[in-house]
N, C-alpha and C positions, 0 to 999 in steps of 0.2 A: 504494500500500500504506500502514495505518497505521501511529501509531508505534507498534513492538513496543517492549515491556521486556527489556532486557537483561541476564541474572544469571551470571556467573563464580564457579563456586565458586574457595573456599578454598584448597583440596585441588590445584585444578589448576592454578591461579600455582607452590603449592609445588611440584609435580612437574614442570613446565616449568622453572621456576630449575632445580630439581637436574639437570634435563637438560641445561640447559645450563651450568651449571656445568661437569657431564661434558665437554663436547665437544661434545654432539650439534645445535647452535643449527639447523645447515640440515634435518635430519631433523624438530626440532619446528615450524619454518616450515612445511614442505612436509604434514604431516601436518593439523597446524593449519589454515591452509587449504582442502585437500583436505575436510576434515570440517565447517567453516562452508559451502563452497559446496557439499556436500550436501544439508546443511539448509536454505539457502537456496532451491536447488531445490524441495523440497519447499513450501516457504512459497509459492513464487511459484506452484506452480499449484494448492495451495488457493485464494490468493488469487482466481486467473482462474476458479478456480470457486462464486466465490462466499462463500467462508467467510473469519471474523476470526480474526486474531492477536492476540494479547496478550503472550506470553510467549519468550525465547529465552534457556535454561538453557544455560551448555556445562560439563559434566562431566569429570570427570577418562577417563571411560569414552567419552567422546562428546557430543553434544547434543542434545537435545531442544525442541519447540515446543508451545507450548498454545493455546487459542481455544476460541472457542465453533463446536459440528458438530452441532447440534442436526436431527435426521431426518435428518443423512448417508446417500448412497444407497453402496450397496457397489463400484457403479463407480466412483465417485467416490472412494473408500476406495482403490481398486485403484492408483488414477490418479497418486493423490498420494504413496503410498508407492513407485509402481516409481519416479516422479520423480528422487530422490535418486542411487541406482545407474544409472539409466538413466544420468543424468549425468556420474557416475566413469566408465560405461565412456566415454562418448563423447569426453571430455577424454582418457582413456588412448590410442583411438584417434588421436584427432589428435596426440597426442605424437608417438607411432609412426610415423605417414605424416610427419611433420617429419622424421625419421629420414633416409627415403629422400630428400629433398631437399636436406638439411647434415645428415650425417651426424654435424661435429662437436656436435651439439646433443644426442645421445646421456650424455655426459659429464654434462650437468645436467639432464636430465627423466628420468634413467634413474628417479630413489628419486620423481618427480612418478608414473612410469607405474605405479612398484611400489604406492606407497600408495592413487592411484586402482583398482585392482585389488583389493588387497586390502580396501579399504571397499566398494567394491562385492560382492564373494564375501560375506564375514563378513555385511553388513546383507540378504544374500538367503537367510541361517539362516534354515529355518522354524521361528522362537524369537520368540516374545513378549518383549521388546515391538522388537524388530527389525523393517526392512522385510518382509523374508522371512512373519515371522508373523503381519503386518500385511495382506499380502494376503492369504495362507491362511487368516485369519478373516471376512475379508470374502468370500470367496470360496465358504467354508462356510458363510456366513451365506443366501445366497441359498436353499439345498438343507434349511436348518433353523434353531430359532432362534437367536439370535447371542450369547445366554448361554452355548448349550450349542458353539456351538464356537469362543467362547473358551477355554471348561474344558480343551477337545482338545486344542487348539495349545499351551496352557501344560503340559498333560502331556507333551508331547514335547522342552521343556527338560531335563526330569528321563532323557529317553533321550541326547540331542546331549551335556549338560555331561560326563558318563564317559565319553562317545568321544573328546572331546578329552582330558581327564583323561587315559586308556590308553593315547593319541600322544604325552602327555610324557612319560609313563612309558619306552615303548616308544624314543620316539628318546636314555631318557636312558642305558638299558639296553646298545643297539645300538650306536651312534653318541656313547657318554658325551659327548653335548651337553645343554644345559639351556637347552628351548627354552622361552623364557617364555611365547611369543606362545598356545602351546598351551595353558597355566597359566594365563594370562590371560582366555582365552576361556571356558575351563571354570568358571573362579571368574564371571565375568561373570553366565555364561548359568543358573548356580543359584542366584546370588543373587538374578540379575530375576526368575528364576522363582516364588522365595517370596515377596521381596516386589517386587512389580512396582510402580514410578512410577506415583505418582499423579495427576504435572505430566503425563505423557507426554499426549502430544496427541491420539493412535486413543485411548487408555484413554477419552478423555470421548465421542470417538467414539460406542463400543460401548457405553457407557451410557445416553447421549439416546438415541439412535439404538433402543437396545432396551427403553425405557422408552416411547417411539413407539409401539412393533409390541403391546409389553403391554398398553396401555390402551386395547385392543380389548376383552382380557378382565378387564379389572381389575388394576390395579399396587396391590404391598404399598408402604405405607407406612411409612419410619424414620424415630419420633421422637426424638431425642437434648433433653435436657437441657445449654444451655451458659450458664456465667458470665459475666455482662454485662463483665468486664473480660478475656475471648479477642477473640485478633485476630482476623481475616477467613482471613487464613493457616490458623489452628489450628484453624476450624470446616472450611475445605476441604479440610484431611487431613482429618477424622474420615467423608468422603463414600462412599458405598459404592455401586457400579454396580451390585450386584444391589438395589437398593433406589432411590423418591424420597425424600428425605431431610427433612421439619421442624425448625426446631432451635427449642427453647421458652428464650427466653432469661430468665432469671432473675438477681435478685438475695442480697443475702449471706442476708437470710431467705428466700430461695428463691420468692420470690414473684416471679411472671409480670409482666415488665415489656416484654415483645413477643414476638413469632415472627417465624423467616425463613426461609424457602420455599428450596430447593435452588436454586430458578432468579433470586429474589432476590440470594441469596449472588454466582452468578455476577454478575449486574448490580451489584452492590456492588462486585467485585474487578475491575469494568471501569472504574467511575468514581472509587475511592480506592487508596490504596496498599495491599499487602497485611497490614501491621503495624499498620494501624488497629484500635483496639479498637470493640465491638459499641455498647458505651455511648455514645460519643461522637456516633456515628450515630443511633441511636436514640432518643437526648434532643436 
């Protein structure tokens, strides 16, 4: 495998300290863990199938991967997303059959089984950009095309995030408990819904991939105007999957001093760091 980059937000150093500040040191171990060799899974059998890594985000919500998936087939989609949870349950399993063997081993894999389970359950939400939604757009992809049921899958965040929503409600009403985990999930899943990660790794997926199947019958083209002193970084937000993207780079009189091509860009943010500015490269 190549080197991936590795990026730690901000956010999640501070909320591990506070955790552990709390008390909770073996809860953020076992979680932590638990959610690296998810993603790891994943990584490794893109890799066996062919495709590059560049990137590994961990979020305060979780982690994500990026690469280049240019013509990804939807099996292959399928494959790499069950990977992950496949994983969590299989580890849970094997905690459990330890069980039966030394019993005493219960005592410290119990919160290993519990978090394997529950990243597995929660990442098989059929929610964008979760495992869960990751297959069910590839999946729907094969039956139509794979713009249109991304649209799908992402409108059914907007159903999921209010049923968790009405279970926090509901157990705070009932059971005057305050269950975050519910709170959590629901704030998650409407927030990815509106704005969805643009690092996430199927999102460049379902872009190449359907920018492939378009240019049968003609793909629209998105020109953007950028200032020769934007980073690499700042032109690959501004990238849009329903679109191939141009950027006309200009200077302070706004005159044309290059273009870079969507798939340029990408070969750029493989060979330089992401903070590099246009200018630099370009002269």
């Amino acid at each position: 495998m190549r080197k991936i980059r590795w990026y730690v937000s901000p956010f999640l150093v501070i909320m591990l300290a506070a955790l552990v500040a709390l008390g909770y040191v073996y809860d953020c171990v076992v979680y932590f863990t638990t959610i690296v060799l998810h993603e790891l899974a994943h990584a490794e059998i893109a890799v066996r199938l062919g495709y590059t890594l560049e990137r590994f985000m961990l979020m305060p919500f979780g982690a994500s991967l990026s690469g280049k998936f240019e013509g990804a087939r939807a099996r292959d989609e399928i494959l790499i997303a069950m990977a992950g949870p496949l994983f969590n349950c299989v580890l849970a399993i094997i905690c459990v059959a330890v069980w039966w063997m030394f019993p005493s081993s219960y005592v410290f894999t119990l919160r290993l089984v519990q978090a394997n389970a529950f990243t597995a359950a929660f990442n098989l939400l059929p929610v964008f950009p979760l495992d869960g939604g990751r297959i069910a757009i590839a999946a729907l992809s094969i039956k139509m095309p794979r713009q249109k049921a991304y649209k799908r899958i992402r409108a059914v965040g907007y159903i999921i995030a209010p049923i968790f929503a009405i279970l926090f409600v509901l157990v705070f009403v009932f059971n005057k408990t305050v269950n975050l985990s519910f709170a959590l999930i629901s704030v998650f899943i409407f927030l990815s819904t509106i704005f969805p990660d643009k690092n996430s790794m199927y999102r460049r997926v379902y872009g190449m991939a359907y920018f492939s199947e378009r240019l049968k019958r003609g793909l629209k083209v998105n020109q953007i105007m950028a200032h020769e002193s934007a980073t690499l970084i700042e032109l690959d937000r501004m990238l849009n999957s329903n679109y191939y993207t141009t950027f006309i780079i200009v200077d302070d009189e706004l005159k044309t001093v290059g273009t870079i091509t969507e798939t340029e860009l990408e070969n750029l943010l493989k060979k330089h760091e992401s903070n590099v500015k246009i200018c630099s490269i370009i002269k």
